[in-house]
N, C-alpha and C positions, 0 to 999 in steps of 0.2 A: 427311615422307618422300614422294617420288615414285615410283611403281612402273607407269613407262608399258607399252605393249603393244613384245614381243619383236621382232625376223625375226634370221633366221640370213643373215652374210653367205657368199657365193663367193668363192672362190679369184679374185687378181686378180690379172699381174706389177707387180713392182715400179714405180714412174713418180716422176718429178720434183715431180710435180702430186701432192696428196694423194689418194688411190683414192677412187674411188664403186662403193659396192656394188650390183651388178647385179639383186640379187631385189628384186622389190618392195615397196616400205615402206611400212609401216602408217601412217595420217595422224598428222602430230604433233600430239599433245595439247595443247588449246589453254592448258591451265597453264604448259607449258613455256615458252610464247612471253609468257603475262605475267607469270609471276612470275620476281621478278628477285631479284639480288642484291647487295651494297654493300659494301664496308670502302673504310677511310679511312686517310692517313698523319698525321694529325697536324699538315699544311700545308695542307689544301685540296684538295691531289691522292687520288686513288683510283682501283680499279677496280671495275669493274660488268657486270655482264651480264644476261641471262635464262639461267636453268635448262639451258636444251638450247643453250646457245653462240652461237646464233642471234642476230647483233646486231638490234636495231628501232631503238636510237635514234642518235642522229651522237654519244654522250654514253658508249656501250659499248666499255668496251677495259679492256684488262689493267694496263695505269699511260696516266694522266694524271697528268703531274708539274707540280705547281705552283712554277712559276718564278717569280723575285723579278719586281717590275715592273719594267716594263713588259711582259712577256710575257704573265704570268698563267696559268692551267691549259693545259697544252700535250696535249693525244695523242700518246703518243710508242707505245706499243705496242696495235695493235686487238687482234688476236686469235690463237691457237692452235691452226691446225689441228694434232690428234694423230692418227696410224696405227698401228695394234698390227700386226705381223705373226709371227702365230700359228708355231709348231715346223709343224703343219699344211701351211702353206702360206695358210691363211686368212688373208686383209685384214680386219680391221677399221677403219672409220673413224669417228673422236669427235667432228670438228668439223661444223661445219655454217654456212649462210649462205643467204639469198635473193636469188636473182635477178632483174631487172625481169622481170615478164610470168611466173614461175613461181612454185608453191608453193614451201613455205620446204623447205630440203634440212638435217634434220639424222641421218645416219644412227646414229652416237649415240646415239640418243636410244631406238633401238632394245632397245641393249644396257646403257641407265642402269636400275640397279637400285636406286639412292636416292641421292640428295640432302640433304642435311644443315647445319645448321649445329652444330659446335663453338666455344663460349665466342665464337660470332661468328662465324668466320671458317667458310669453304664447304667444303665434300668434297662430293667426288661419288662413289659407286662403279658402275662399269661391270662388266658379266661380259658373258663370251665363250667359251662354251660351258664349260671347266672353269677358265679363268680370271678371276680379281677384278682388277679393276686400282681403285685407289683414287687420287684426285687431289684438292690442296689449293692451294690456291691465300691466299698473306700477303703481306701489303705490310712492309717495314721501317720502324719507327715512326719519322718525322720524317726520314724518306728518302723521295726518288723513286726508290726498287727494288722492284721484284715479284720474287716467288721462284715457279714453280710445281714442287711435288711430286710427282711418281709413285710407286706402290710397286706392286707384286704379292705379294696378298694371299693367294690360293689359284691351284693350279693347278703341276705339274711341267714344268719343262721351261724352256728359254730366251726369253722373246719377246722381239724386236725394236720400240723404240716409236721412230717418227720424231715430229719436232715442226715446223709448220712454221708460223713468225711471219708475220705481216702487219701493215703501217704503210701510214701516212698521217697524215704530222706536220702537225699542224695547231692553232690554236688548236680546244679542246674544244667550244665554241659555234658554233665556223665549220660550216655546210654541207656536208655529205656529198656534196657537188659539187664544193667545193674542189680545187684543178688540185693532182696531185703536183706540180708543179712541174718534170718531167724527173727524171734517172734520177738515184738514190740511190748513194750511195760507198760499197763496203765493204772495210774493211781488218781485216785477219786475223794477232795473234801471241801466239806461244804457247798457243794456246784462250780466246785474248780478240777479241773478234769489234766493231768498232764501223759506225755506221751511221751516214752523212751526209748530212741531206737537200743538196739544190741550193737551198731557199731561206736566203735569209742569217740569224744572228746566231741562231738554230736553238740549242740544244745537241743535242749525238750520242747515238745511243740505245748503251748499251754491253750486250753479249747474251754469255753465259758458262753453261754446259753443267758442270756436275760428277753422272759417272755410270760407269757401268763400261763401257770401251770407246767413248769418244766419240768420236763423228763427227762433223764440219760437211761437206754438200753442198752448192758453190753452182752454183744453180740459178734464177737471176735470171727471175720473171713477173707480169705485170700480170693480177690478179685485178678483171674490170669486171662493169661495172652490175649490183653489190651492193645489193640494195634495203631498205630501212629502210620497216618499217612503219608504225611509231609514227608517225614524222615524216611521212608520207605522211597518217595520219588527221588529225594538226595543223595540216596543212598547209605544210607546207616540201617542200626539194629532197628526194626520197626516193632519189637513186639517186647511188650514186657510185665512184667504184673505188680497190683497194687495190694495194699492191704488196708482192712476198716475195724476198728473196734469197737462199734457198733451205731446206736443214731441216738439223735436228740430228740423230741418231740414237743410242740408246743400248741396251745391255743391261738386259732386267730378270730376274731371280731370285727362287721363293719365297725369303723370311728374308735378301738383302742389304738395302742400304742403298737409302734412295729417289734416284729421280735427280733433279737440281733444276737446271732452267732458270732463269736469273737473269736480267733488265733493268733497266737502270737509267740516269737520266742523270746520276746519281753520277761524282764520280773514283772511277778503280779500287780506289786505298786507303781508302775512305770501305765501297766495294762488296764489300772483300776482305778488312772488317777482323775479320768472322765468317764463318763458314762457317754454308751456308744451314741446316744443322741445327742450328749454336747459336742462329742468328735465329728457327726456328720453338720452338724452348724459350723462348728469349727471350720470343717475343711472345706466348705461351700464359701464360707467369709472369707477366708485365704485368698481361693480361687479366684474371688470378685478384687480380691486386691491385686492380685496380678493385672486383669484388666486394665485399673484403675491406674496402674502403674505404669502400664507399657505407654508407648509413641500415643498420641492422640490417635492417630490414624489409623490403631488397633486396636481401639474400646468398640470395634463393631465387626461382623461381616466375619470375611474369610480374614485376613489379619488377626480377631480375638482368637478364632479358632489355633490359628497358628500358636499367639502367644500361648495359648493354654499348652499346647504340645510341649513349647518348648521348655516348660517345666520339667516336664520326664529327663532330661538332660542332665542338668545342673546339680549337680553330688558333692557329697561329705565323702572324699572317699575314706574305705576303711583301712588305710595304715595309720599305725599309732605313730608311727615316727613322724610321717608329714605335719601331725596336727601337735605333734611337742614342737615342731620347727617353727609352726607356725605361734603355736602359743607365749612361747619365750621371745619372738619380736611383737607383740602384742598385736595377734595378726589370726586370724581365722583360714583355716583348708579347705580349698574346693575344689572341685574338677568336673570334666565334662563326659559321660560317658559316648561312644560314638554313637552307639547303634544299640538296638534291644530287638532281638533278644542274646547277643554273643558275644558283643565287643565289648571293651573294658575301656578307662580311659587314655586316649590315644594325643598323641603332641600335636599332631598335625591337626587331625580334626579338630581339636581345644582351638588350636589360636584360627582356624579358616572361621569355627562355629559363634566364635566369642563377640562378633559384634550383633550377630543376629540373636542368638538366644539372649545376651545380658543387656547389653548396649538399647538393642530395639527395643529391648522389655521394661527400661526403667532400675533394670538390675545392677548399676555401675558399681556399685561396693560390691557384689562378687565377683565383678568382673575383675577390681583389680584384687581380691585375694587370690584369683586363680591364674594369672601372671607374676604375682611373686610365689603362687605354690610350687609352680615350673620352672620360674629361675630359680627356685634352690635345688634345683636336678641337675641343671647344667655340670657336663662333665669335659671335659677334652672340646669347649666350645660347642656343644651340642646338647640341646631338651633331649628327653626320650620320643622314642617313638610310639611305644605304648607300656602300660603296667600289664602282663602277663593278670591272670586272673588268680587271687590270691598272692600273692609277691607283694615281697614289700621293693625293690628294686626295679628300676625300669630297664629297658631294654633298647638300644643309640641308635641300631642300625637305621638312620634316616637322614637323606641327605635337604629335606626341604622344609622337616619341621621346626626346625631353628630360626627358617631365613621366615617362616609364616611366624613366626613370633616377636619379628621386629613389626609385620603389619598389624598386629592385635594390641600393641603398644600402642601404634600411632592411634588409630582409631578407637582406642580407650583414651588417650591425651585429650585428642579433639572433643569428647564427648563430656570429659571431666575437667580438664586441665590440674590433673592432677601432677604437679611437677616434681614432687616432693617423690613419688614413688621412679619415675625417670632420674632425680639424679642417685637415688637407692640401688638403680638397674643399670644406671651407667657402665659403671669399670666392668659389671659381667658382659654388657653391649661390646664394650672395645676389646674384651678378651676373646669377646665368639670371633668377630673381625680377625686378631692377631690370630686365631689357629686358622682358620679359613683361608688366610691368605698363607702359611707358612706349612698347612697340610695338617689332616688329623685322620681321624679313624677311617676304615673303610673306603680309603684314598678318595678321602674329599678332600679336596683344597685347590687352589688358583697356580694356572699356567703359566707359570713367570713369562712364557712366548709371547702370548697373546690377551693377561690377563681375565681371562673366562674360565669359571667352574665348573672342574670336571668330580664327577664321582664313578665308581666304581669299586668291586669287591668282588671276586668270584664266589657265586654261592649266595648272595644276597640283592636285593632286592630294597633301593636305597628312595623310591621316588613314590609317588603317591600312584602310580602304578604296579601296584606292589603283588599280585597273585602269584604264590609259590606252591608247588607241588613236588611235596618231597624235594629232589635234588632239582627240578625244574623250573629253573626262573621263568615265565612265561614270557613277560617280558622286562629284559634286563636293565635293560635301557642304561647303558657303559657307556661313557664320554663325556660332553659337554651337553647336557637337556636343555631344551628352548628355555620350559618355566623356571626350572633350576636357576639359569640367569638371568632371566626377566627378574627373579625373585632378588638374587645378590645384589642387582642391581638398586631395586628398589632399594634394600637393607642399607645400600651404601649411601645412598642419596639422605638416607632418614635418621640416618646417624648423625653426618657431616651437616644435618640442621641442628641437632639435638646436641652435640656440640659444641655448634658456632653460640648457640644459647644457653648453654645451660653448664658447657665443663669448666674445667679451671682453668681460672682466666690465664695463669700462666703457659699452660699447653694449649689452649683450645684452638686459637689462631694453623697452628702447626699442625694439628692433628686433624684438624677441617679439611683443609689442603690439601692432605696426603689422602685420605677419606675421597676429595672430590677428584686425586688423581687416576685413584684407582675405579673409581666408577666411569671416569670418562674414558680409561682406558679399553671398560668391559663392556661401556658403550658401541665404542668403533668398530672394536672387535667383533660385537656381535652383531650389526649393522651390514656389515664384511660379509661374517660368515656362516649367517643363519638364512638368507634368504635364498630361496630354491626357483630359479628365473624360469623353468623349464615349466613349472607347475603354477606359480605368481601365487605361492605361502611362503611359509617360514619350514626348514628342515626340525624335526624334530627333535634330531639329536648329529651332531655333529663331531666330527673326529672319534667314534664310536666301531663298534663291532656290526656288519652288517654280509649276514650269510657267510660267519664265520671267517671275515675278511675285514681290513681296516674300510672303513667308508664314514659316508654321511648317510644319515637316514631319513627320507623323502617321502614317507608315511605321512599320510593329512590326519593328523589329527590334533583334539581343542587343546591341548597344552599352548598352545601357540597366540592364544588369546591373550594370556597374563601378561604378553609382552606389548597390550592396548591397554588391558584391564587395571593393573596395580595403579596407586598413586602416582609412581615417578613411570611412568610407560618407556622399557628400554628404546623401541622399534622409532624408528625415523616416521614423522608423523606422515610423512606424502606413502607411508605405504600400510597405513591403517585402512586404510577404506575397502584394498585386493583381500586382504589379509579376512578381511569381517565379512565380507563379499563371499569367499570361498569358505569360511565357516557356516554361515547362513545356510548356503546351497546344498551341502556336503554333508554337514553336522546337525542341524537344529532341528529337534523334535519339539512335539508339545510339550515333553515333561522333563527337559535338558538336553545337552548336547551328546552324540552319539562320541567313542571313543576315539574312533577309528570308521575314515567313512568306506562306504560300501564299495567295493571295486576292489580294495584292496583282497590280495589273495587270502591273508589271514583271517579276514573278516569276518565275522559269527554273527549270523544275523538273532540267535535267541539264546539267551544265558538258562539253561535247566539241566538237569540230567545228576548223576554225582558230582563228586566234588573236582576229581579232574578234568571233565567237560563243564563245570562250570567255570573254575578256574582259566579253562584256556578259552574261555569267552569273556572272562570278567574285563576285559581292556581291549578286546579287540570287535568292539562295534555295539556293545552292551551301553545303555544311555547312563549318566551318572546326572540324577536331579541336582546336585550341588551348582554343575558347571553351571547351571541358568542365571548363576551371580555372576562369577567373570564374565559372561557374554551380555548382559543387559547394563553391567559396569563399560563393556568394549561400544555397546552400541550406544553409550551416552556418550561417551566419548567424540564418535563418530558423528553424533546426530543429538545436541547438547540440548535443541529443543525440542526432543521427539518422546518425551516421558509416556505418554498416553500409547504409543506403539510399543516403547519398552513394557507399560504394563501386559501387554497383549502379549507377549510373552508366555507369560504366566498363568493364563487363561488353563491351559489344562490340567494345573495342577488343584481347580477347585473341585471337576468333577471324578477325583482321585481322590480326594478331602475322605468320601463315600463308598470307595472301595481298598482292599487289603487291609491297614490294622484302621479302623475309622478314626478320625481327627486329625492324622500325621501323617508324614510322609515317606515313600519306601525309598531303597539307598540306591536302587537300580531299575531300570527298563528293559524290555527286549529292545532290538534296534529298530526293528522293522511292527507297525500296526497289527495288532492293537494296542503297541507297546504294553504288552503283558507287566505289571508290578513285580519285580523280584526283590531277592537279598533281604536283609533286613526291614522287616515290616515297617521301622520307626529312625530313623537315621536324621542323628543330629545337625551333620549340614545338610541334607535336603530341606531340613523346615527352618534352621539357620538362614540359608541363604535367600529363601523364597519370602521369607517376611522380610529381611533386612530388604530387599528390592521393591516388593508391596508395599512398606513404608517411604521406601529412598522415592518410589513412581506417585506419591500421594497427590491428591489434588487432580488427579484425573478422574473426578467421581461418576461421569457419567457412565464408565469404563468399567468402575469399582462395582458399579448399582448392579449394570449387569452381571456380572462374572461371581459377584456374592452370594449367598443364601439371604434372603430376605432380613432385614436385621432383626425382625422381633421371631426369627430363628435361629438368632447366630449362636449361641448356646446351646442347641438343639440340632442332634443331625440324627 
């Protein structure tokens, strides 16, 4: 809950323009301006804001509707300015915006007397001297519709709420400088209202009022140099303007019905086929069914809150080809997007996020639609690395998304024993194998010398360390990577089971064999030549490029877990313990492992600034939340009866639950205290990993009791 500093507004006349109140306003709390908020449709699309209305980033609006390709996430509705006008005569005003060259304007923010999430989804309540006004704001699952709610909660007497929209269609990534394009079309029947930008092949935003006594005023104005914070500290265009064609107005009543502003770029029968208060039952019963659905040990606490996040994830996405792919093997498309607000869905992240968001959630039938969505990508023995935003094609350059896709297999098996989909995925298994070992794209493939996986490509950026800046690999990481073969290894091992059971019984014998020879070849190999005796870790990359010279690379950092962490653990067990030891010491923060530990010369102890000082910080000492799975994976390993310490791990990622986007978790940390939240606000393996490990550490409840939100809060933050 938020409970900023009060002022009372003055008596304004009425205006076209949404009123500004004349007393002066208390500075806006600087929470309001970063903590934000998120829900998702189930496409890719959402809306998002900050607390006090206040847009900061070119990424904040009420629907972003995810269009099939080639469009891709569109902004179709920014923002909602609201006006109460009080029986008084009093203006109240709720929205709010920043201007170039001025403090941020939320008057609002005056009269917000909490903020809240339910089962997910936002409330705010405002009061205004004896009135409550309560507002909700839900998206329709696996629609591009927003609904927003009003109610009056306390308080006698009539007030008048106007509502006034503002747009700027645009793609969701475009630039908050983006030209409207010229003046918008509005046509008006019956109380269905649509809205036409001037650029072409656009869909229309359609906008629909159910309340008591509706009004539409049009009142056609260009709202300029709206300033964006965020983007301004990242370094982008920060300034750009909106446009309003004009407000809604409605009645509100203690104990009537709330009033619900609708948008969407739905057809109207898609838009009209509930009415907005069977869609918010709807999407409340949903929500409870996720609960219901996930691990036992996430029907409460921080776990529920996780589960509910991890809903944001899990998409339809929008190519038509994928889902004709999928439809003609009598098969459903799914996929994971990584991160919101910018990333699209990515190979890597899909199979690291896939046991956490589906598996822990109860979700196992998407989880295997969205392992055979991925294996019908494979190309040259490789998933993608990610779908470009809008593309219908993926993009390969990735040397470790493929080998994370034999673990999301296995860990879909065990949870389903689904065999019938493994012998389906077999022959594409043993074909990723055959290029891997004989070489493919972006020179990945196996050392006949020493059987160990090398990748490299000049110009590219092949490993989950991936920051590129223009022509600047930050880091390239060229040769043989610790996880890299931690991972092949794994791969090999998981095959050479999945084989010995399940191929043709004429080959399988043979092909086991060769499978277990080549794993224990990359075993030795890597036993040999990844441990760094000087330092008592593992090198992190080995026969590689280092200062522009052939070398090994002696940089501590967490890649080096995977090879405790995976199922099949490459690393000789008598040297797990140095290996977790110096991760601990070196690496481990409260909200994940740092990249790169300190001392190193490269090291960046704060990820902010544009995009190439973030960049050259993103890998070199910047925390990445995900890692806290491999590590509390490595330290069970290490310490098989120590659950209740592995949950303590985890401990600080509850009172983060609370700040940056509320309910979810961000994709990155500064290195160094306060660990500052960065990157993406909502990032799929950070809440991926942290639940699947909340769950994997259950039954350490005195632990859980602590570190939760009280349970008859756990819906509520």
């Amino acid at each position: 809950m938020i409970a900023p500093e009060r002022s009372q507004p003055d008596p304004e006349p009425p205006s076209p323009e949404p009123a500004r109140e004349d007393v002066p306003l208390a500075p806006l709390p600087e929470s309001l301006l970063t903590r934000e908020w998120l829900i998702a449709n189930g496409l890719g699309g959402y809306a998002s804001g900050t607390l006090s209305g206040v847009p900061t980033r070119r990424y904040h609006g009420l629907l972003v509707a995810a269009q099939p390709a080639p469009l891709g996430r569109m902004l179709m509705l920014c923002q909602v300015d609201e006006v109460l006008r009080l029986p008084d005569g009093t203006i109240v005003r709720l929205g709010g915006e920043q201007r170039a060259g001025e403090e941020p304007v939320a008057p609002g923010a005056g009269h917000l007397a909490e903020f809240r999430l339910e089962w997910g989804l936002p409330v705010w309540t405002y009061e205004a001297g004896a009135f409550r006004l309560e507002k909700r704001v839900i998206l329709a699952h696996r629609q591009n519709t927003v609904h927003l709610f009003y109610r009056l909660t306390a308080g006698e007497g009539v007030v008048r709420l106007e509502m006034h929209p503002t747009v700027h269609f645009r793609p969701h990534d475009a630039p908050v400088s983006t030209p409207l394009g010229g003046g918008y079309q509005l046509t008006a029947c019956e109380g269905r209202y649509e809205l036409t930008s001037p650029w072409p092949n656009l869909p229309c935003l359609r906008l629909a009022l159910d309340g008591h006594i509706p009004t539409f005023t049009v009142a056609p104005r260009k709202v300029e140099g709206v300033y964006y914070g965020v983007e301004d500290r990242r370094g982008y265009e920060p300034v750009g303007d909106l446009w309003s064609p004009g407000f809604f107005g409605a009645a509100l009543s203690l104990g009537e019905d709330a009033v619900a502003l609708t948008a969407a770029t739905e057809p109207w029968e898609v838009v009209r086929a509930l009415r907005p208060a069977e869609i918010a039952a709807v999407e409340l019963e949903r929500r409870r069914r996720l609960i219901e659905a996930a691990a036992p040990s996430a029907h409460s606490g921080t776990a529920a809150e996780l589960a509910l996040a991890a809903d944001a994830f899990v998409v339809i996405p929008g190519r038509a080809e994928d889902a004709a792919r999928a439809h003609a093997a009598g098969d459903e498309a799914r996929s994971i997007i990584a991160g919101y607000h910018w990333f699209t869905d990515w190979g890597r992240d899909t199979m690291i996020s896939l046991e956490g968001l589906t598996l822990a959630t109860g979700r196992s039938l998407e989880a295997g639609w969205i392992l055979r969505t991925f294996a019908r990508h494979v190309r040259d023995g490789l998933i993608p690395n990610l779908f470009p935003e809008g593309n219908r094609e993926g993009l390969y350059h990735t040397a470790d998304a493929t080998l994370w896709f034999f673990h999301a297999l296995h860990r879909y098996l065990e949870a389903t024993s689904d065999w019938e989909t493994l012998r389906l995925l077999l022959p594409t298994l043993l074909d990723v194998v055959s290029h891997h070992l004989a070489g493919t794209r972006f020179g990945i493939g196996v050392d006949p010398a020493d059987g160990l996986l090398r990748q490299g490509a000049e110009g590219y950026q092949l490993t989950w360390m991936d920051a590129k800046v223009g022509d600047w690999v930050v880091t390239p990481r060229r040769g043989k990577a610790v996880e890299i073969n931690a991972l092949w290894y794994n791969a090999l091992r998981l095959l050479q089971g999945w084989v010995q059971a399940h191929g043709e019984p004429a080959t399988a014998e043979e092909s086991a064999r060769n499978l277990g020879a080549h794993a224990e070849r990359c075993r030795e190999s890597f036993n040999r030549r990844f441990w760094y005796a000087e330092g008592g870790w593992l090198y992190d990359v080995v026969d590689g490029v280092l200062n522009d010279q052939p070398g090994d690379d002696p940089a501590c950092r967490p890649n080096q877990v995977f090879a405790i962490a995976l199922d099949h653990p490459v690393l000789d067990p008598e040297r797990w313990e140095p290996v977790l030891r110096v991760v601990t010491e070196r690496l481990l923060t409260p909200v994940g492992l740092r990249s790169l530990s300190p001392g190193h010369p490269d090291y960046k102890p704060c990820y902010d600034g544009d995009l190439r000082a973030r960049d050259a910080a993103y890998h070199q000492g910047t925390v990445w939340a995900w890692l806290i799975g491999p590590y509390v994976d490595a330290w069970l390993r290490v310490h098989p009866g120590d659950a209740a310490r592995a949950r303590q791990f985890l401990a600080g990622f509850v009172p983060h639950l609370g700040e940056a986007c509320l309910g979810s978790i961000s994709e990155v940390f500064d290195a160094e205290e306060p660990y500052t939240p960065r990157g993406c606000v909502a990032q799929a393996w950070s809440v991926a990993e942290v639940l699947r490990c909340w769950v994997k550490t259950a039954g350490t409840t005195e632990v859980s009791r602590e570190l939760s939100v009280p349970e008859e809060e756990v819906l509520t933050r």
